[in-house]
N, C-alpha and C positions, 0 to 999 in steps of 0.2 A: 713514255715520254719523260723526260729529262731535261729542267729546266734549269740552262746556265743562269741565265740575266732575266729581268723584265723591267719596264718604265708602264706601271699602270696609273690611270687617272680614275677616278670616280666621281660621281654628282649625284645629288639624290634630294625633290623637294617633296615636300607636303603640304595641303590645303584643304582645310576643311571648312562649312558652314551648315548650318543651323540656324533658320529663323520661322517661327511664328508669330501669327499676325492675327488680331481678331479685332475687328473692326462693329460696332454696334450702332443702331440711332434709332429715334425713337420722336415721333413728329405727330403732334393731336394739336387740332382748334377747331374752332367753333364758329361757324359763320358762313356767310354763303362763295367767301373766295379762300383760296388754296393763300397763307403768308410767303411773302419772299423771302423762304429760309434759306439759300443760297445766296443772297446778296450779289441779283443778277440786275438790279434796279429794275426791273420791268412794273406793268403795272398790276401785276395780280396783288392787289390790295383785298381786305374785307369792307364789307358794308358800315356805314358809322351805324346802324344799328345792330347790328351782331359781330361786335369786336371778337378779334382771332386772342386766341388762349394758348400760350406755349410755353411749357410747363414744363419745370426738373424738380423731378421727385429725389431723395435721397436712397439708397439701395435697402436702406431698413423698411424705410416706408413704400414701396413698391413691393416688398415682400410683403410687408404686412394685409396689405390693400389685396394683394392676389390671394393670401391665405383666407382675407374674409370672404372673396367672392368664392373663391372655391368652397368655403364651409355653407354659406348661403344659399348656393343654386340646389345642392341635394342630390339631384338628379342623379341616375347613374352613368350616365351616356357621360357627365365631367367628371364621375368619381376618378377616371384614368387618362384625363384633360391632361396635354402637357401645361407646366408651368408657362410657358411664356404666352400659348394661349392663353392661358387662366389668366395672367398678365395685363392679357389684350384687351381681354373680353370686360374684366373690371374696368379699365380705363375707359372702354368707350362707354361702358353705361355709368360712369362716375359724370362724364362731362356729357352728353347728351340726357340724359337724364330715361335713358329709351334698353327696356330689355331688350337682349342679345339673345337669338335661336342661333346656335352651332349646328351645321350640317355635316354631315358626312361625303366623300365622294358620289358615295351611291346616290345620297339624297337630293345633289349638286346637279346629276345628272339626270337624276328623273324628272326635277323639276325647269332644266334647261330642254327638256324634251317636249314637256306639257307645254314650257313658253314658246317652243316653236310652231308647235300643230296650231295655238292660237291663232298666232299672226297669220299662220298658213289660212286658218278657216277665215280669218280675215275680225276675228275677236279682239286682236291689237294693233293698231296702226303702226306695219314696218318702220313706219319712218319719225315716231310720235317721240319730241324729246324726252328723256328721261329726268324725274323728277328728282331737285336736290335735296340732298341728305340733310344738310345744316351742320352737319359736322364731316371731320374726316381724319384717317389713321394714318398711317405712314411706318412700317416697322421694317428696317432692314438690318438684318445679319451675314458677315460674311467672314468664314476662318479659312486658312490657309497653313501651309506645313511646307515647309523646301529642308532637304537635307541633300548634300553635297560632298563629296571627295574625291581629293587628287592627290596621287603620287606617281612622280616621276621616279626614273633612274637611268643613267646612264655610266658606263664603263668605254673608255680607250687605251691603247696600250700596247705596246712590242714586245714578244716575249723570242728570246733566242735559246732554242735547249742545245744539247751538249753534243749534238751532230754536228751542229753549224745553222740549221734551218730558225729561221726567222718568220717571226707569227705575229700578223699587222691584226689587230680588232677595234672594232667601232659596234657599241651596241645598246640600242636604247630600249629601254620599256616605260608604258603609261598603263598605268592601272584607273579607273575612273567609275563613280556609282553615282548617280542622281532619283530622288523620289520626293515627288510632290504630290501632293495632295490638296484638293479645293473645295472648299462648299459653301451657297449662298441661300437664305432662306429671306423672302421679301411678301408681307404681307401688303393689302390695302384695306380698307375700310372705306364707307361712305361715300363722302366724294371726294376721296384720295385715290379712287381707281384710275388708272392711267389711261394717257389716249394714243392711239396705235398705230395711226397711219400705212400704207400703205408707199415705200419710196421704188422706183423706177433707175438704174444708175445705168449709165450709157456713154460716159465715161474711162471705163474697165476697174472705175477703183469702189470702194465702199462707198455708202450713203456721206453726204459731205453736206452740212449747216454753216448757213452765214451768223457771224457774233451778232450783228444785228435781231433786235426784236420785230415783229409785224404785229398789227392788229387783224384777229380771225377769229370768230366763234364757233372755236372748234369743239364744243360740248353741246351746240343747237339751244342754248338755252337764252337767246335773246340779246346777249350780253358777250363783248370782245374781250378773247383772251388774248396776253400777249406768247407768241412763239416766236422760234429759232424758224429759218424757212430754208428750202434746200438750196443749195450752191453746186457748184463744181460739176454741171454736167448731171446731175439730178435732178427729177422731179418729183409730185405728188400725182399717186392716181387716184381721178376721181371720173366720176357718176353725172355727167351732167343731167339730172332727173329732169330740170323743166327746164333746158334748153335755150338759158339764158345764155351761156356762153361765157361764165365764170363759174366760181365756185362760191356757191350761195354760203353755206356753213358746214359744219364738220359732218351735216347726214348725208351729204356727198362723196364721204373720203370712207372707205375700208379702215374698220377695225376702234373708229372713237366714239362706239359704242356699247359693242363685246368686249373689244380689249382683242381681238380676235380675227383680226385684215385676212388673211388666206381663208378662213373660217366663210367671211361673208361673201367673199368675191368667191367663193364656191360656189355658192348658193344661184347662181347665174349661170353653172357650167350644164348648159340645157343637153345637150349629147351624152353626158358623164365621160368624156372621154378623158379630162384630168388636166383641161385645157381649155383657155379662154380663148375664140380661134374667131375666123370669120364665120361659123358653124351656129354658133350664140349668138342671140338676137342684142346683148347688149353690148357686144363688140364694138360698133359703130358709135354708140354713145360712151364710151370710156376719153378720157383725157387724159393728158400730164400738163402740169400747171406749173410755171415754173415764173421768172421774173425776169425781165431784160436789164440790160443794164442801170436803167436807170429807176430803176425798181416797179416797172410796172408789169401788171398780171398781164399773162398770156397763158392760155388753154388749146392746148395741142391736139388736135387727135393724134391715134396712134400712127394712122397711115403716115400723118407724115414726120414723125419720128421714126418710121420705118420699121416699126412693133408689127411681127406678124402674128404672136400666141404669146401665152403668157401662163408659164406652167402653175400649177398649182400644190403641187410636191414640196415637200421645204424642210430644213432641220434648225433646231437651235442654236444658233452663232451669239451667243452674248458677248458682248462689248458694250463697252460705253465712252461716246462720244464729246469729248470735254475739249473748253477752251485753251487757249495757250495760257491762259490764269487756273487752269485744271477746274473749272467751274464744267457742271455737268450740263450738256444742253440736251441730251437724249440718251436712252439702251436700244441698242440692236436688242430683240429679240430673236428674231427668224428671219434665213436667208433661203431663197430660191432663184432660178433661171427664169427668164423669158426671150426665145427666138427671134431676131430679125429678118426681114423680110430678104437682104444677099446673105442669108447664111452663118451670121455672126449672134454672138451668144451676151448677155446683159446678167446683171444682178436685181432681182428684185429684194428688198426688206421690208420687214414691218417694226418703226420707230416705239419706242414709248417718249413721245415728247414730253420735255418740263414745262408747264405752262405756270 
């Protein structure tokens, strides 16, 4: 080929990014209520005798504080402590004034096993509230990595070689790489352990919270906590235990005790088939609990939301649910199915609400 003439064009962009992101918090006080570190006005206040303690250390002095606790305890089981436990572990027994045993998974589990057979032999009342801490932790960590590029190209152009023949072209190329990477590490302590509920969505879309607070004791401890409640076609499942026909307090609801909703709504699947069905004797006593419009309770059975099972299967779906003020009002944890009675399919969740 032999090129008399050509009229070519060319384009060609680039784009690239690069962001990391590491976000930290760190939440301790003392007292028998959780502070409104969020600034959602609610009323989770503390007691006027056990004022809440919320504390910024300097990063010298946080080091230094974890290097005494780590040279203090001796042990060997902390000699290969990570630091931020070690971190942790000092803080809470700086301000409760209470030594800290660090367990292991294995030890986590041997002794959730012993708690179980109790209650099973009937040595701990399933349903007995759990006693508070006086103090409580709050540790979340969360880093992130995005890398990004782009490059275009593109070429047009008439080329006429020395025969006569004429050559029309149009031709693009996109080159493009994306890698991201995420990790979140969130501890609790005391009574900063979260409550977990158990949401029902029948709607087709995710769990959905009204910005309004409600009064609800949902930790059984006597005393009303304020929460977010569902909205949009969501409810709460609960337990009606003694058949008043509301929802007495949180030892009704899946999961705001464990931390652990598909965990204890297990514990009821008398067949083991992997399914909450008409087959299980506490089928019949399940509800959804939700609020009409004018905000008052109403406790559904399932028959007539049309609930015919309710799987028990589930994977971790993390998100978190926050207002149009980006104020956090809940974490998905874990998402499952449950079946309708004509053949249509729902979302079940387990919440960690802010209370």
């Amino acid at each position: 080929m032999k090129i008399a003439s050509a009229d070519v064009q060319m384009a060609a962009s680039h784009a690239s990014l690069q962001h990391h992101e590491v976000s930290e918090s760190l939440r301790v006080w003392v007292g028998d209520r959780r502070p409104d570190f969020e600034g959602n006005g609610d009323l989770a206040t503390t007691s006027p005798t056990s004022p809440a303690t919320s504390v910024s250390l300097s990063p010298e002095a946080l080091a230094a504080q974890a290097q005494d606790g780590v040279e203090a305890a001796g042990a060997k089981a902390e000699e290969t402590l990570d630091p931020k436990l070690a971190l942790l572990k000092t803080l809470i027994e700086y301000f409760t004034g209470r030594k800290i045993e660090l367990l292991s998974q294995t030890d986590l589990s041997a002794e959730t096993g012993t708690l179980a057979a109790g209650q099973a032999a009937g040595g701990v009342p399933a349903d007995a509230a759990p006693a508070k801490a006086g103090y409580g932790v709050e540790y979340d960590h969360h880093e992130s990595y995005t890398e990004m590029e782009q490059t275009t190209f593109s070429a047009q152009g008439k080329v006429r070689t020395s025969d006569g023949k004429e050559i029309s072209f149009d031709l693009n190329l996109a080159m493009s790489r994306l890698y991201h990477e995420e990790s979140s590490i969130s501890l609790r302590a005391g009574d900063a352990v979260k409550k977990d509920p158990l949401v029902l969505n029948f709607a087709g879309t995710a769990a959905q919270l009204t910005d309004q607070r409600f009064a609800f004791d949902i930790d059984s401890d006597g005393k009303d906590d304020m929460i977010n409640f569902t909205s949009g076609g969501s409810g709460f499942l609960v337990f009606d235990k003694d058949g008043n026909g509301s929802a007495t307090d949180g030892g009704e609801l899946f999961g705001t005790r464990s931390g652990d909703g598909f965990a204890e709504l297990a514990a009821y699947d008398a067949d083991r088939n992997g399914w909450i069905d008409e087959n299980d004797p506490i089928f019949e006593q399940l509800r959804i609990w939700i609020k009409d419009g004018a905000g008052r309770d109403q406790l559904l059975s399932l028959a007539d939301k049309g609930v015919g099972a309710i799987g028990l299967q589930h994977l971790a779906t993390p998100f978190e649910v926050k207002t149009a003020q980006n104020r956090l009002q809940a974490s998905v944890l874990a998402s499952g199915v449950f079946l309708q009675q004509n053949g249509g399919v729902g979302s079940i969740q387990q919440l960690d609400l802010t209370v």
